[in-house]
VEXPAPA-929247 format. One line per field, with one value per residue (C-alpha): residue in one letter; residue number from 0; x, y, z. Coordinates in nm, 2 decimals. Each point is the difference from the previous one (the first is absolute). Example, Ala and Ser with C-alpha at 12.3 -4.5 7.8 and 13.67 -1.06 7.14 Angstrom:
// residues 2
residuo = c(a s)
num = c(0 1)
x = c(1.23 0.14)
y = c(-0.45 0.34)
z = c(0.78 -0.07)
//
This chain:
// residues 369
residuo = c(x x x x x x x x x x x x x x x x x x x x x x x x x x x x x x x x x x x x x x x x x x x x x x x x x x x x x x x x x x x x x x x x x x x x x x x x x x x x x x x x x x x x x x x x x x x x x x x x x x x x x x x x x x x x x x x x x x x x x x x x x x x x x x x x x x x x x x x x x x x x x x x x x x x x x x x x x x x x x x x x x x x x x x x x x x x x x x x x x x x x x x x x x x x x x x x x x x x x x x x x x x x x x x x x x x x x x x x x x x x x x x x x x x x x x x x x x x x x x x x x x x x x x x x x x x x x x x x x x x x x x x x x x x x x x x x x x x x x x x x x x x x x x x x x x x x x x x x x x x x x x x x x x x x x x x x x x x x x x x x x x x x x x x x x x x x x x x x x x x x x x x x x x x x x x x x x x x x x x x x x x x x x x x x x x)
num = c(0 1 2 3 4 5 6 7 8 9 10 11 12 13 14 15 16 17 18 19 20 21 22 23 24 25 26 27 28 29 30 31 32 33 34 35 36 37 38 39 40 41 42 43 44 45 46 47 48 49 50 51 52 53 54 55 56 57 58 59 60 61 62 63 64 65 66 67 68 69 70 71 72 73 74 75 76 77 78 79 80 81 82 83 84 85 86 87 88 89 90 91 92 93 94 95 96 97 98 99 100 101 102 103 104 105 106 107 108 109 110 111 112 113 114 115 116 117 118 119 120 121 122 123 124 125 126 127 128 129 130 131 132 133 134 135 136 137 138 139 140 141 142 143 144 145 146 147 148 149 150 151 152 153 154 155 156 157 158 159 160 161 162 163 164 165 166 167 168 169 170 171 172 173 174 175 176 177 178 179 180 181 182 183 184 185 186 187 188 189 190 191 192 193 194 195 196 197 198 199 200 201 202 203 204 205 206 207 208 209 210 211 212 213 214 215 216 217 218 219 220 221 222 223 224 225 226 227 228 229 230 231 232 233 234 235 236 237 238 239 240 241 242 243 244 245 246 247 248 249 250 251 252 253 254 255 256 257 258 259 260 261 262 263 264 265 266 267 268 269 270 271 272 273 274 275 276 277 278 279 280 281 282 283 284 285 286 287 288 289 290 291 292 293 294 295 296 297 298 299 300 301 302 303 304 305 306 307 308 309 310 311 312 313 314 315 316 317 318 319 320 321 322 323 324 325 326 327 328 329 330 331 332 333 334 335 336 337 338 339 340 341 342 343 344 345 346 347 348 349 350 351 352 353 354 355 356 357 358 359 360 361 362 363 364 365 366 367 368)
x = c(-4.56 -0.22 0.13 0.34 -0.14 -0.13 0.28 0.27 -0.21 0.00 0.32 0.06 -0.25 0.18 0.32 -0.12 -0.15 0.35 0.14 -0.22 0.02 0.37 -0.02 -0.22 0.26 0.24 0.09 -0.33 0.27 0.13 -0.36 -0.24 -0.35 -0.07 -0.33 -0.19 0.05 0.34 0.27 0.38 0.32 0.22 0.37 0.11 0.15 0.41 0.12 0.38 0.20 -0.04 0.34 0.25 -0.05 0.32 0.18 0.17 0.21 0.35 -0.02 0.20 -0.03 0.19 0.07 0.11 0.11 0.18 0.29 0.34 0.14 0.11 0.05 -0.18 0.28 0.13 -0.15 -0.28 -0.25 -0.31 0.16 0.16 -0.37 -0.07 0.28 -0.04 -0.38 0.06 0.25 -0.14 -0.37 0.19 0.12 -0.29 -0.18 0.22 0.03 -0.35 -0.01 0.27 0.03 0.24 0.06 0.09 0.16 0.05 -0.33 0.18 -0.34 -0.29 0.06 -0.06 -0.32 -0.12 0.04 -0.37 -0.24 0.22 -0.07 -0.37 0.01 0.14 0.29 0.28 -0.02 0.15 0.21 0.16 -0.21 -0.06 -0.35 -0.02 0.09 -0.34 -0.14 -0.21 -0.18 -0.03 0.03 -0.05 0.36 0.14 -0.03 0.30 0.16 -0.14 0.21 0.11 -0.26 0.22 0.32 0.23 0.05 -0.17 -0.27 -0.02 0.05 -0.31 -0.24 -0.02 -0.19 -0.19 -0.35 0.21 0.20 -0.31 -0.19 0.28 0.01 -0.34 0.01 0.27 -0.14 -0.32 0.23 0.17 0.32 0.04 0.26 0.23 0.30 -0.07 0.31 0.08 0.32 0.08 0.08 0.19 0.10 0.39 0.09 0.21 0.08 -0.12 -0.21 -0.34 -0.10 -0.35 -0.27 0.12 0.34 -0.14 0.12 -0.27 0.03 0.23 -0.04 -0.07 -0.10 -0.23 -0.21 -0.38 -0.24 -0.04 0.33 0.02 -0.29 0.17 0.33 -0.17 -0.19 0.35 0.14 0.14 -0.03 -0.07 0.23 -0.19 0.24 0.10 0.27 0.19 0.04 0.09 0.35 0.06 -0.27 0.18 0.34 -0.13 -0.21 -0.35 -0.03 0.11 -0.09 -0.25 -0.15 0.02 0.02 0.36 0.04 -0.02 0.21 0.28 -0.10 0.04 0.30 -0.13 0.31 0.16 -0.21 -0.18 0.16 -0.20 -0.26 -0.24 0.01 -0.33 0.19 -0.18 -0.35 -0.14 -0.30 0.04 -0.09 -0.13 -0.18 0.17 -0.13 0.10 -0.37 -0.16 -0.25 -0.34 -0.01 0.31 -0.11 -0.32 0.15 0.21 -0.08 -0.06 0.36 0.17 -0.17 0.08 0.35 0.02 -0.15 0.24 0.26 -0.10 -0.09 0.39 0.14 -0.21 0.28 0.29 -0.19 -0.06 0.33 0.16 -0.14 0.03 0.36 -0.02 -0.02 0.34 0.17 -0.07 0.11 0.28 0.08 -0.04 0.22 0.28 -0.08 0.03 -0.31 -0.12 -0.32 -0.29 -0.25 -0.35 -0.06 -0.32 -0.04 0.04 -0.23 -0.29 0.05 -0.02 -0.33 -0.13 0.08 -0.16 -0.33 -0.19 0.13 -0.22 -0.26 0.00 0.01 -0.32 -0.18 0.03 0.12 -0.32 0.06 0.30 -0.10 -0.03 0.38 0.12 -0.16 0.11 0.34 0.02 -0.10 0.32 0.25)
y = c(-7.43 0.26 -0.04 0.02 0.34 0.12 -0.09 0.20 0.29 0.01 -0.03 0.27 0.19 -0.03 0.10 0.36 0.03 -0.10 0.28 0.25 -0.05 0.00 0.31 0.19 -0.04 0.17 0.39 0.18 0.28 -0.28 -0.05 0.24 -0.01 0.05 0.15 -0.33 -0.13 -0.22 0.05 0.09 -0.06 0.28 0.05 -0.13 0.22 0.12 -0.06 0.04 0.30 0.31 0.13 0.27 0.28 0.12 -0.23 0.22 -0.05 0.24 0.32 0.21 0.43 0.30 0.29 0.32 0.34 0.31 -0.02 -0.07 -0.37 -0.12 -0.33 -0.12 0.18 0.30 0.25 0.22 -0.14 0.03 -0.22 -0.24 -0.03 -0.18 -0.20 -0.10 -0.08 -0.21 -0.20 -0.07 -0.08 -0.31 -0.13 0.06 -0.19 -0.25 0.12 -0.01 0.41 0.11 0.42 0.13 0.37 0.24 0.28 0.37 -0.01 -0.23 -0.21 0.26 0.38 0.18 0.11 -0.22 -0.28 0.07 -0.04 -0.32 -0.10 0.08 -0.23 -0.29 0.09 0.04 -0.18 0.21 0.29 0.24 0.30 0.37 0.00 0.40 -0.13 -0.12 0.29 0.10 -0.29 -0.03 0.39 -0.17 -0.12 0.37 -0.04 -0.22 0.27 0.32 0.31 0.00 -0.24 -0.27 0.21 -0.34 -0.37 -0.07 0.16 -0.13 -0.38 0.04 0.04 -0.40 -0.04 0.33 0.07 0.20 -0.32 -0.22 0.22 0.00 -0.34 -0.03 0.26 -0.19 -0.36 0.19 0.15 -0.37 -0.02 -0.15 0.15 -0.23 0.25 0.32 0.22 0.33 0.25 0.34 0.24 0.30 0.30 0.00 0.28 0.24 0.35 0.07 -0.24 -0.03 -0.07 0.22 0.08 0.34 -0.10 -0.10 0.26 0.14 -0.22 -0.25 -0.34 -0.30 -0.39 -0.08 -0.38 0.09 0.18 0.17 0.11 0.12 0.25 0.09 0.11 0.18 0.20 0.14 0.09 -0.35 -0.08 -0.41 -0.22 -0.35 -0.36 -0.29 0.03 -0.21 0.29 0.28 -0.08 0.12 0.28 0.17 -0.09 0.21 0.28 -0.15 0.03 0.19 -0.21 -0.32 -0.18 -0.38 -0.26 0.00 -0.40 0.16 0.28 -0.29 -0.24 0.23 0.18 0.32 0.09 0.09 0.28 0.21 0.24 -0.11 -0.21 0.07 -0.31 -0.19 -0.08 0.28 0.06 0.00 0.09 -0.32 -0.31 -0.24 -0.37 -0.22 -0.33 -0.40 -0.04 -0.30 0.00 -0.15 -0.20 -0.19 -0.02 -0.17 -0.27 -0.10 -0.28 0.11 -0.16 0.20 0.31 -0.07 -0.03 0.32 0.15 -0.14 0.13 0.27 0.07 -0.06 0.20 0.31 0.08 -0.03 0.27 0.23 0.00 0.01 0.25 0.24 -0.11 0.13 0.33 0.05 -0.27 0.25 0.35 -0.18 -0.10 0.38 0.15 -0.24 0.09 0.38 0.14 0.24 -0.20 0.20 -0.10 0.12 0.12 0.04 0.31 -0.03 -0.29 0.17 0.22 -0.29 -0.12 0.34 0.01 -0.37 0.08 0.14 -0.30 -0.22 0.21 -0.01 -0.40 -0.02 0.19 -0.13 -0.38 -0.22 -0.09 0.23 0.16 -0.31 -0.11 0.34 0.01 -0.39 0.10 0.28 -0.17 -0.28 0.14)
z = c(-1.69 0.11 0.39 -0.12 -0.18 0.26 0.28 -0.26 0.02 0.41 -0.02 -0.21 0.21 0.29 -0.15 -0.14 0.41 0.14 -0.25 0.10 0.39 -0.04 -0.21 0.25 0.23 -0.10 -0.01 -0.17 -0.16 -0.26 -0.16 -0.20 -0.07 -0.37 -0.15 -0.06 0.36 -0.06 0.17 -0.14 0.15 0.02 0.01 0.36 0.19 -0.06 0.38 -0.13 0.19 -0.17 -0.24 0.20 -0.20 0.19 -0.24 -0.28 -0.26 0.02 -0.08 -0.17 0.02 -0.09 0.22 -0.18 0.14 -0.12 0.24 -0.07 0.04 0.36 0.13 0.35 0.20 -0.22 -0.17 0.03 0.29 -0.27 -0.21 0.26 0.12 -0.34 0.06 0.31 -0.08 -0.27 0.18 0.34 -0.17 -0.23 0.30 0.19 -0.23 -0.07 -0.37 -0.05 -0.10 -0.23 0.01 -0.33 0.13 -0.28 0.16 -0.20 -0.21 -0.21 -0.01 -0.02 0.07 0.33 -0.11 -0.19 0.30 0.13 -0.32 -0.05 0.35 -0.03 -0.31 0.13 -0.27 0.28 0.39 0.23 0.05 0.27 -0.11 0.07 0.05 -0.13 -0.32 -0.02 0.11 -0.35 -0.01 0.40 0.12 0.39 -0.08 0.00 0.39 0.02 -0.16 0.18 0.09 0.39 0.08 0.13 0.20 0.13 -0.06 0.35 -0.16 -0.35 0.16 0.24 -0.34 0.00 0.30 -0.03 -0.15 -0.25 -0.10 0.00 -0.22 -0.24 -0.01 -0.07 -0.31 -0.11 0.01 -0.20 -0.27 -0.08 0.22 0.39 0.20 0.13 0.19 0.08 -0.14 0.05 -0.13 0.15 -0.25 0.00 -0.27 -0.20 -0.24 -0.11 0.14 0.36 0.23 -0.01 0.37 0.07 -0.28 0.03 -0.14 -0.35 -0.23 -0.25 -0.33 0.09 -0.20 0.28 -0.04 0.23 0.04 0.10 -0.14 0.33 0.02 -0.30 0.07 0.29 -0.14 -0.29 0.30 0.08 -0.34 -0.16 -0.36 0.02 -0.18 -0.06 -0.03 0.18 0.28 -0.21 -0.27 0.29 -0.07 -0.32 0.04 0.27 -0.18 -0.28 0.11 -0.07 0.38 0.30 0.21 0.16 0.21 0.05 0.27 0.19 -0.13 -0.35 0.05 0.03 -0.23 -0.25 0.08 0.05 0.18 -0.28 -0.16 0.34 0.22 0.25 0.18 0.21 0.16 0.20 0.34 0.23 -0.22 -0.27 -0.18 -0.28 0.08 -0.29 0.07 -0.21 0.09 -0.10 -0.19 -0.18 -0.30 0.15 -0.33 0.12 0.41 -0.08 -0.22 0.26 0.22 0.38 0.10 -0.24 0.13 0.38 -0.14 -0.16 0.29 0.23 -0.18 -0.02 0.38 0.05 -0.23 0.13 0.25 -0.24 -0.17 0.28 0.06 -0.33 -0.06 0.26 0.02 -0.39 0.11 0.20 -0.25 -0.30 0.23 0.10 -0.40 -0.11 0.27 -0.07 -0.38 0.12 -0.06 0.21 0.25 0.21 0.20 0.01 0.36 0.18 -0.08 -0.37 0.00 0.16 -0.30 -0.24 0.18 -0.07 -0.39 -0.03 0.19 -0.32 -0.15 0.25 -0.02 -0.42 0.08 0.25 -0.22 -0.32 0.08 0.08 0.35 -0.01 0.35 0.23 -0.17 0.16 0.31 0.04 -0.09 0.22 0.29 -0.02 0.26)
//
């Protein structure tokens, strides 16, 4: 009995050495060594391929602007641009991003577009970027007096210092650029032309979008008339305004036609040029997957020449429109726009001094040819 004993407990010996020989073997990461000297078996290893975090679930976002309602091939280019967007990113992405575009501030008003973007409350928009201007006085660049004199010029921002520093700001203050847009403006009212400074008669009442420009037309005797373009209308219909200033696309879209003697159209120069650009909340962009951003951005690259051109094209659409209508149309020549560039230069100087940063935006604006 006792041999039996003791040849069960060899065997048994020689079963734990096996195991621990065998154990030894293997890869040291998968055991532990506790306090007391044993050893633990950890977790082994997860060797599986790691999840696509690319893989998203559709989306779907609203875009909301303050321009009247178009469709992808009529209508006024700023709002076509929404159209066109929201249309060629569905298809793009196979209907994996679904864009509702609420045209006329029939979703959030004009101004009120950025705080909901900086929220997260509202996606994306086609949005003056001077609008935002009190709570991000850099903005009032895209919006500065005679600092931008052509289309040729206001395009070449994107690829400029300038349009890179914007961008930037932008991207710190909760919305990404995604089309650079720009609108020539020009002046309609009643009564004679306003084509030089010097032709602004002492007291008249004027709309004018910017800050800037506002300060500039009060420098030469103006009395400033705050609203939307989309109230000029019935303000110059009644007397609550002489006249204003607004982008050419707006002059049409609202029928301005109708009420002004005449414009003073942005074909030649002008000294109103105002970056109104397709922009998406930061909130929104980062919770995208990276396909869906490389698909906004694609789009987007692509539609940057329809813009260009649309809107330039804007310009001798809308003179075209108001001479047909017969009001009376001028051009500002050279001459007349050195004189603007003169009126807005305390305006730049008010903005380098008293915007943080404000004199590197000038000098980087000044230096795009």
């Amino acid at each position: 009995m006792k041999r039996a004993k003791f040849f069960s407990l060899g065997i048994m010996m020689l079963a734990v050495l096996v195991l621990a020989v065998g154990c030894g073997g293997g890869d040291e990461s998968t055991t532990t060594t506790v306090g007391d000297g044993t050893e633990d078996t950890a977790e082994p290893v997860d060797t599986a391929e790691p999840v696509d975090e690319d893989t998203a679930e559709p989306v779907e976002l609203q875009l909301s602007h303050q321009f009247a309602s178009a469709t992808a091939d009529e209508g006024d280019f700023r709002s076509r641009l929404a159209v066109k967007f929201a249309e060629e990113v569905a298809a793009k992405s196979n209907g994996q991003i679904k864009i509702d575009v609420y045209p006329g501030s029939s979703l959030i008003g004009a101004k009120e577009q950025y705080d909901a973007m900086r929220q997260g409350a509202l996606d994306m928009s086609v949005f003056p970027l001077d609008y935002a201007g009190g709570q991000v006085p850099q903005f009032h660049i895209t919006l500065m007096p005679a600092l931008v004199k052509s289309h040729a010029q206001a395009d070449a921002w994107a690829a400029e210092p300038i349009g890179r520093k914007v961008e930037e700001i932008a991207e710190n203050n909760g919305i990404k650029i995604l089309i650079w847009v720009w609108n020539a403006g020009g002046i309609g009212g009643k009564g004679e032309p306003i084509v030089s400074p010097q032709d602004i008669p002492d007291g008249i009442k004027m709309r004018a979008a910017g800050a800037s420009v506002e300060a500039m037309l009060k420098d030469h005797g103006a009395g400033i008339q705050s609203m939307p373009s989309s109230e000029m209308y019935s303000a110059l219909q009644t007397g609550v305004l002489d006249a204003g200033i607004t982008s050419a696309s707006s002059f049409a879209s609202y029928k301005l036609f109708e009420v002004v003697d005449y414009l003073t159209a942005p074909t030649n120069n002008t000294f109103w040029f105002m970056a109104e650009p397709l922009v998406i909340s930061t909130k929104t962009w980062d919770t995208l997957s990276a396909d869906q951003q490389a698909v906004m951005e694609e789009v987007a690259a692509e539609l940057q020449t329809f813009v260009n051109e649309a809107s330039t094209a804007d310009d001798a659409r809308v003179a075209k429109l108001f001479t047909d209508e017969g009001v009376d149309v001028y051009e500002i020549d050279d001459a007349a726009y050195a004189k603007w560039v003169e009126a807005a230069k305390p305006q730049w100087d008010a903005f380098a001094k008293d915007v943080e940063g404000g004199q590197e935006l000038i000098d980087m604006a000044l230096a795009v040819e």
